[in-house]
C-alpha positions in Angstrom: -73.7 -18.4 38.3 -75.8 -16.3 35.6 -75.7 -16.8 32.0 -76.0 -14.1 29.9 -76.9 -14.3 26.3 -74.9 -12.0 23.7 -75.6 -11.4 20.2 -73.1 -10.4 17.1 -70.2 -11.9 19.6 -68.0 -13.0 17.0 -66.6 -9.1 16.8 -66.9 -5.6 18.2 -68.5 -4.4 21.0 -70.2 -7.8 21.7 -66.7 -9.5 21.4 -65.2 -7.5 24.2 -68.6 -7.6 25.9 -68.3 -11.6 26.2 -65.1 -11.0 27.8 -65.5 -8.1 30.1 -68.2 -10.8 31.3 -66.9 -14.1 31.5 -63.9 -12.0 33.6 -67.2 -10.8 36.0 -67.9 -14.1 36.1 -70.9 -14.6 33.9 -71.4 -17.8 32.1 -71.8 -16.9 28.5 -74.4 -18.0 25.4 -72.5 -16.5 22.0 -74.2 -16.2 19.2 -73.1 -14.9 15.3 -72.6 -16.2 11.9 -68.9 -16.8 12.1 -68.6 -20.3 14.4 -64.6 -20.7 13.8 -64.4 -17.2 15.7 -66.6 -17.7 18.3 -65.0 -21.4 18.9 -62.0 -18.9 19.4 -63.6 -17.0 21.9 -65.0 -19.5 23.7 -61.7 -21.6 24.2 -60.0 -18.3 25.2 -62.7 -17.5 28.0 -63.3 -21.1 29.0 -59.5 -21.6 29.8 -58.8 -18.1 31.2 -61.9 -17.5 33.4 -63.6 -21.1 34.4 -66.7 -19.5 33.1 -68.8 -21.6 31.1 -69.4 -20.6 27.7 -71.8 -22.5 25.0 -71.3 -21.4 21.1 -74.6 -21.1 18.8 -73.8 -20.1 15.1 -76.9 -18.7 13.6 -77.3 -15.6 11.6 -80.3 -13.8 13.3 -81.4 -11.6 9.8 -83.6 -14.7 9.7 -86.1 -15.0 12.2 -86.6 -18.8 12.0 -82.4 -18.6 13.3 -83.6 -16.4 16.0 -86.1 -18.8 17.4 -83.8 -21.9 16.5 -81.7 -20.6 19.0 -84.7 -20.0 21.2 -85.0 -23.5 21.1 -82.1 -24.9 21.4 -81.5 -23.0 24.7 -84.8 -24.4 26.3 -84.1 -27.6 25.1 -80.8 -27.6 26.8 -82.7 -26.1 30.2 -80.4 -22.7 29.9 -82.1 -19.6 31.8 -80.9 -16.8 30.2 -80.3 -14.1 33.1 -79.0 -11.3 30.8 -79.9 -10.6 27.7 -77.2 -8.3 25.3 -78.7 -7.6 21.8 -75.9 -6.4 20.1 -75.8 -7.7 17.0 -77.0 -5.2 13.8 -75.6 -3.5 10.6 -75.2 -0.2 8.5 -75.1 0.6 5.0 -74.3 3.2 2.9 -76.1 5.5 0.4 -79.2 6.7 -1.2 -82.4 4.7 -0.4 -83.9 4.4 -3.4 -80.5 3.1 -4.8 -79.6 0.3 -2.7 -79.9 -3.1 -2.5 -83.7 -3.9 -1.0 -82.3 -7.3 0.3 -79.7 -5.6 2.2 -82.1 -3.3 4.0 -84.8 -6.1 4.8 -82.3 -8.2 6.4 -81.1 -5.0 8.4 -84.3 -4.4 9.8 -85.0 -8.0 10.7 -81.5 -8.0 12.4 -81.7 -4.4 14.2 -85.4 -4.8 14.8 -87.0 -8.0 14.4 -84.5 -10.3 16.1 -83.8 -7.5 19.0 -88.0 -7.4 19.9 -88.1 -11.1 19.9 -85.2 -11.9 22.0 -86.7 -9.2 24.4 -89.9 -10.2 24.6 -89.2 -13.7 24.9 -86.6 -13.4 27.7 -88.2 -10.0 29.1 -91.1 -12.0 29.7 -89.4 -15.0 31.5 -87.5 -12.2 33.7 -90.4 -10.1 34.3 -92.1 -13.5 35.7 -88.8 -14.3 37.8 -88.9 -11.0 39.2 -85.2 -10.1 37.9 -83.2 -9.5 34.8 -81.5 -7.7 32.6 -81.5 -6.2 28.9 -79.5 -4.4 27.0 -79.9 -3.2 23.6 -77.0 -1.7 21.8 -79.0 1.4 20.0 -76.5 4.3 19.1 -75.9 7.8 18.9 -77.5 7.3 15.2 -80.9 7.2 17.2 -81.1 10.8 18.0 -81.7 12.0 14.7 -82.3 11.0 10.9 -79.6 10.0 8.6 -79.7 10.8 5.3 -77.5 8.5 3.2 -77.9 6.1 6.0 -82.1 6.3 6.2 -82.6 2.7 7.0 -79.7 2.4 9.7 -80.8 5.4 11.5 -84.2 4.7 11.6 -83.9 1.2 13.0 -81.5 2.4 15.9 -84.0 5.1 16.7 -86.6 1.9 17.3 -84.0 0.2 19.3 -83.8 3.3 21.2 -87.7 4.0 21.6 -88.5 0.5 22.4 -85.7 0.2 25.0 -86.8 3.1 26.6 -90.4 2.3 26.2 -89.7 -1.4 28.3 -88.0 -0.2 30.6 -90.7 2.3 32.0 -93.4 -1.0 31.7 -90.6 -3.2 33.4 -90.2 -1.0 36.3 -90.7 -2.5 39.9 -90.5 -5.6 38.0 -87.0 -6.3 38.8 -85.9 -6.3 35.6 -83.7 -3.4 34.2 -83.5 -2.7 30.5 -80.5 -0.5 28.9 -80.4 1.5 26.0 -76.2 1.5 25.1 -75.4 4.4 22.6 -72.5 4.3 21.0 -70.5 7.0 18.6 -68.4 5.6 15.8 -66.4 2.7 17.4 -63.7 1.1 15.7 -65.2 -2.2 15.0 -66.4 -4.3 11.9 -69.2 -2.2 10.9 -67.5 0.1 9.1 -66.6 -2.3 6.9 -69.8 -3.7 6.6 -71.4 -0.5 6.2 -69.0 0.6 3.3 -67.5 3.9 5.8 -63.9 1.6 6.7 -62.2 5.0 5.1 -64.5 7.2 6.2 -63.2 10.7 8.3 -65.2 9.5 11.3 -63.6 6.1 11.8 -60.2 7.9 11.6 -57.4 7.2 13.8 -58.1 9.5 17.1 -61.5 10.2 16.4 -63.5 7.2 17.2 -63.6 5.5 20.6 -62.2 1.7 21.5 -64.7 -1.1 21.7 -63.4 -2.1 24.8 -64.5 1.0 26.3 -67.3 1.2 24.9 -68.0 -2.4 26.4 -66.5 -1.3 29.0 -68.7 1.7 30.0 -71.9 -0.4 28.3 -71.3 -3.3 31.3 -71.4 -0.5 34.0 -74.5 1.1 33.0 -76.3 -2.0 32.6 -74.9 -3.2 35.9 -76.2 0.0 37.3 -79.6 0.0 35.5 -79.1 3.5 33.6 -82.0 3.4 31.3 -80.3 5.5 28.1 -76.4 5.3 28.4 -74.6 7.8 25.6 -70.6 6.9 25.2 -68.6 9.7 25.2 -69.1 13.7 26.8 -68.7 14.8 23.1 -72.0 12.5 22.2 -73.8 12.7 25.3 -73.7 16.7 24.5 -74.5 16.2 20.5 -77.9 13.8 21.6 -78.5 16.4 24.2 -78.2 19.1 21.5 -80.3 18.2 18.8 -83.4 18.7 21.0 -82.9 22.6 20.9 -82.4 22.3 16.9 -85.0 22.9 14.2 -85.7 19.2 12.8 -84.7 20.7 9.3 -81.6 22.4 10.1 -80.7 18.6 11.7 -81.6 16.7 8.9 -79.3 19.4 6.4 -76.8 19.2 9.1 -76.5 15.4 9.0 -76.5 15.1 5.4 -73.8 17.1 4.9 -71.7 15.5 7.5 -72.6 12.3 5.4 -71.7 14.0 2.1 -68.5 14.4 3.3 -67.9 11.0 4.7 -69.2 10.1 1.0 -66.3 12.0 -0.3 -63.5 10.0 1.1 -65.1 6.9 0.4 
């Protein structure tokens, strides 16, 4: 059986992706910062699907935790098969406002821990002649985000870079998958300070079982940028034909009003 590795399992999208693949059969190494919930999870998948399923709690902002974990797998003999860089965070507001601790640890967590992990286990793969990665970008990477600058700009690197590795990983047998996600009802939202925003309304956001779901199957199939959703596969397709200033207005104003109803 393969093991895959999946970051920021505790909740979200890398929650239901730990169990969309433990029930493909997938042994599973889950990582977060929250060990009591990923205990949970690993009971529930250990006991329902006879996968095998090995619980690291670390909190990757840090990138001594990153290669801790590293570590620990290679010291255990574990050969990671698929890599899923999930985790990441979002805040909210003006840059010059917020908290400079909060945004360094972002970009170590959406950046620095993701380009690690992938060069790391890319490498290994690339040397194996197969393999996987995933990177959980999001629709966020198609354009800048005022009152968001930091979070926007670090899923645009997630984006770039995946796309980037997957042309030099080609014919290498490894795949690597960009996942782009709308808003998805999940615990970023709270995290990012938006849990009463209009876009995480009831009816307007999509599942994170879906969007693990639909995540799974492009990786599976080796789509290289995979967009959730017609309405924001049409929206990343659209901002190409845009002048870059009406986009940037167009965004801040959406983010105005989520600011609003905060």
């Amino acid at each position: 059986m393969e093991t895959a590795l999946i970051t920021g399992a505790s909740e979200g999208i890398g929650y239901e992706l730990a169990k969309v693949m433990a029930r493909k059969n997938f042994n599973l190494v889950l990582t977060a910062r929250r060990e009591k919930k990923l205990l949970e999870l690993k009971n529930e998948l250990e006991s329902k699907y006879g996968v095998l399923v090995r619980v690291i709690p670390k909190d990757l902002s840090t990138i001594e935790s990153v290669k801790e974990i590293c570590t620990e797998l290679k010291n255990n003999g574990l050969r990671i098969d698929i890599l899923v860089n999930n985790a990441g965070f979002g805040d909210y507001g003006f840059f010059v406002e917020s908290d400079w601790d909060k945004n360094y640890r972002m970009i170590e967590l959406n950046i620095a821990a993701l380009t690690y992990l992938s060069h790391l286990y890319g490498h290994e793969m690339a040397h194996r002649g197969k393999g996987r990665i995933m990177n959980v970008a999001s629709t966020a990477a198609f354009q800048p985000g005022p009152l968001m600058a930091v979070y926007y700009a670090t899923k645009a690197y997630v984006l770039s870079f995946s796309e980037a590795l997957a042309n030099e990983l080609k014919g290498k047998g490894v795949t690597v998958t960009a996942l782009c996600p709308g808003p998805t009802r999940s615990g970023f939202q709270k995290a990012a300070s938006l849990k009463n925003a209009r876009m995480f309304k009831k009816g307007t956001v999509a599942s994170t079982e879906d969007v693990a779901a639909y995540g799974f199957e492009a990786m599976m199939k080796g789509k290289v940028v995979a967009v959730h959703g017609l309405l924001n596969r049409i929206v990343a397709l659209s901002v190409r034909f845009f002048p870059r200033h009406l986009i940037r207005a167009s965004v801040r104003l959406i983010q105005e009003t989520t600011k609003q109803e905060l």
